[in-house]
C-alpha positions in Angstrom: 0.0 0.0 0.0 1.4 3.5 -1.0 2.1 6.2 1.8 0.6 9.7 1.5 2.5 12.6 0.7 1.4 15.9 3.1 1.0 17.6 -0.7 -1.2 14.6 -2.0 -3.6 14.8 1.1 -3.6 18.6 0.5 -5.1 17.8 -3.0 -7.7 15.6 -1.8 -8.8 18.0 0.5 -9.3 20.6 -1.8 -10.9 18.5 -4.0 -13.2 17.7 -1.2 -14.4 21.3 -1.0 -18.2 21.9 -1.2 -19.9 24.7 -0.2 -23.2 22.7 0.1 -21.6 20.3 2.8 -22.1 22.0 6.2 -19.1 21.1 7.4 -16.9 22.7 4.3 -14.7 25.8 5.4 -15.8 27.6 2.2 -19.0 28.6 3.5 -17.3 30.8 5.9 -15.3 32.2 2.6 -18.7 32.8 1.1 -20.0 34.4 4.0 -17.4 37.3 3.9 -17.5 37.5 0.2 -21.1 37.8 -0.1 -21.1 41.1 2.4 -21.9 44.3 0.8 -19.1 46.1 1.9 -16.4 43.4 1.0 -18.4 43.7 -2.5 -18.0 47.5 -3.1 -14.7 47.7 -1.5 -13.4 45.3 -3.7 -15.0 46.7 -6.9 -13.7 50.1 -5.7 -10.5 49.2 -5.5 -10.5 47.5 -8.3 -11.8 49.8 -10.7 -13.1 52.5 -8.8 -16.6 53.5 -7.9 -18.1 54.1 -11.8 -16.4 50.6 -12.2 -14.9 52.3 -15.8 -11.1 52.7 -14.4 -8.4 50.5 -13.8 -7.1 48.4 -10.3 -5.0 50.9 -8.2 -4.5 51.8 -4.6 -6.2 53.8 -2.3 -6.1 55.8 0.7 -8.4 54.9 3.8 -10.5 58.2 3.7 -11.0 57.7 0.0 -12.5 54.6 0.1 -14.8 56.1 3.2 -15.8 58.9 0.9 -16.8 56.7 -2.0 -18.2 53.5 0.1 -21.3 56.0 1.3 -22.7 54.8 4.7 -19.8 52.7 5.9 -19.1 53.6 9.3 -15.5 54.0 9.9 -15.4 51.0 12.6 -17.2 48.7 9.4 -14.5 49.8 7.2 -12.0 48.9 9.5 -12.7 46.0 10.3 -13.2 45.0 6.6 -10.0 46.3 5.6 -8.6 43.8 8.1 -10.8 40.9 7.4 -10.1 41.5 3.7 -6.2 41.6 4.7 -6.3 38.6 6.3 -7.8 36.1 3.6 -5.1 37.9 1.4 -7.2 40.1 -0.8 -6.0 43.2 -0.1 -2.6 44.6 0.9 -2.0 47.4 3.4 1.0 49.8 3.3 2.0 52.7 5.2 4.1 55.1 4.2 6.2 56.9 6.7 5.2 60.1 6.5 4.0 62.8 8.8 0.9 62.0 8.8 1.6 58.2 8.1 -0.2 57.7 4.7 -1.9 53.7 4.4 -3.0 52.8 0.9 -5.1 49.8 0.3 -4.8 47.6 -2.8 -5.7 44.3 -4.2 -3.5 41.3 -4.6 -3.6 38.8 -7.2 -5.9 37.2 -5.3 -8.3 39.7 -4.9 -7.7 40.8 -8.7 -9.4 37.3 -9.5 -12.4 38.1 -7.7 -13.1 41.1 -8.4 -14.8 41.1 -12.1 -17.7 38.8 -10.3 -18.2 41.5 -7.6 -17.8 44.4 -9.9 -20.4 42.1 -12.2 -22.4 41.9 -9.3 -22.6 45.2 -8.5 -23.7 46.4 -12.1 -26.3 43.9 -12.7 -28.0 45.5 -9.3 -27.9 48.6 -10.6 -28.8 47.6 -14.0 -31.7 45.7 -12.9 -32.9 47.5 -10.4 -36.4 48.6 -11.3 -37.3 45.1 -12.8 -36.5 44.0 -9.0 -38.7 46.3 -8.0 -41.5 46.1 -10.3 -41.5 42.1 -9.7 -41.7 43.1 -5.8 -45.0 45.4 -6.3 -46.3 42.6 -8.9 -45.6 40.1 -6.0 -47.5 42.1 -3.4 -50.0 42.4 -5.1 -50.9 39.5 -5.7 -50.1 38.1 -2.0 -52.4 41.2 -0.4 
């Protein structure tokens, strides 16, 4: 009987991965991903907030001033959720004040057309959304 190699087993367990197992640690991945704010942070970034212009950094307060509504603890701790899973990159510059860009990594590169995607099919489709809600209500009430 053949031994396992620790890269083998890796391979296995990737291949193992499904979301629609309860058990499978990409539901958790899914979970941040699927956040609003991970969403338009990542589109931002990635090609800003009219989604026409190309991946580049930005500063903190940029980002607050384009993601309307986000609180400054939400962004925060998106930032470093974001960070951590190794989508974004955070550097500070040492200047007076210290100036921290954020910007995505390969990694976040790759998933950013399906959010920026995402994010223009809401807006695109919009008022059909709507006009299927009133047409739905209607016929409930």
């Amino acid at each position: 009987m053949a031994t396992t190699t620790a890269a083998q087993k890796r391979a296995e367990a990737k291949a193992k991965y499904d979301a629609f197992l309860a058990v499978c640690p990409s539901r958790k991945l899914l979970d941040r991903i699927s956040d609003k704010w991970v969403m338009l942070i990542l589109t931002a970034l990635g090609s800003g907030p009219d989604c026409v212009g190309e991946p580049r950094p930005m500063r903190y307060s940029e980002l607050s001033r384009v993601l309307a509504g986000v609180s400054q603890k939400m962004l925060t701790q998106t930032l470093r959720a974001l960070e951590r899973d190794g989508l974004v990159t955070r550097t500070a510059e040492p200047t007076v004040p210290v100036t921290v860009t954020y910007e995505l990594t390969d990694l976040g590169l790759s998933l950013h057309q399906m959010t920026r995607g995402i994010k223009l099919w809401a807006e695109q489709h919009m008022d059909d959304v709507f006009a299927e809600r009133n047409s739905y209500d209607a016929r409930v009430a």
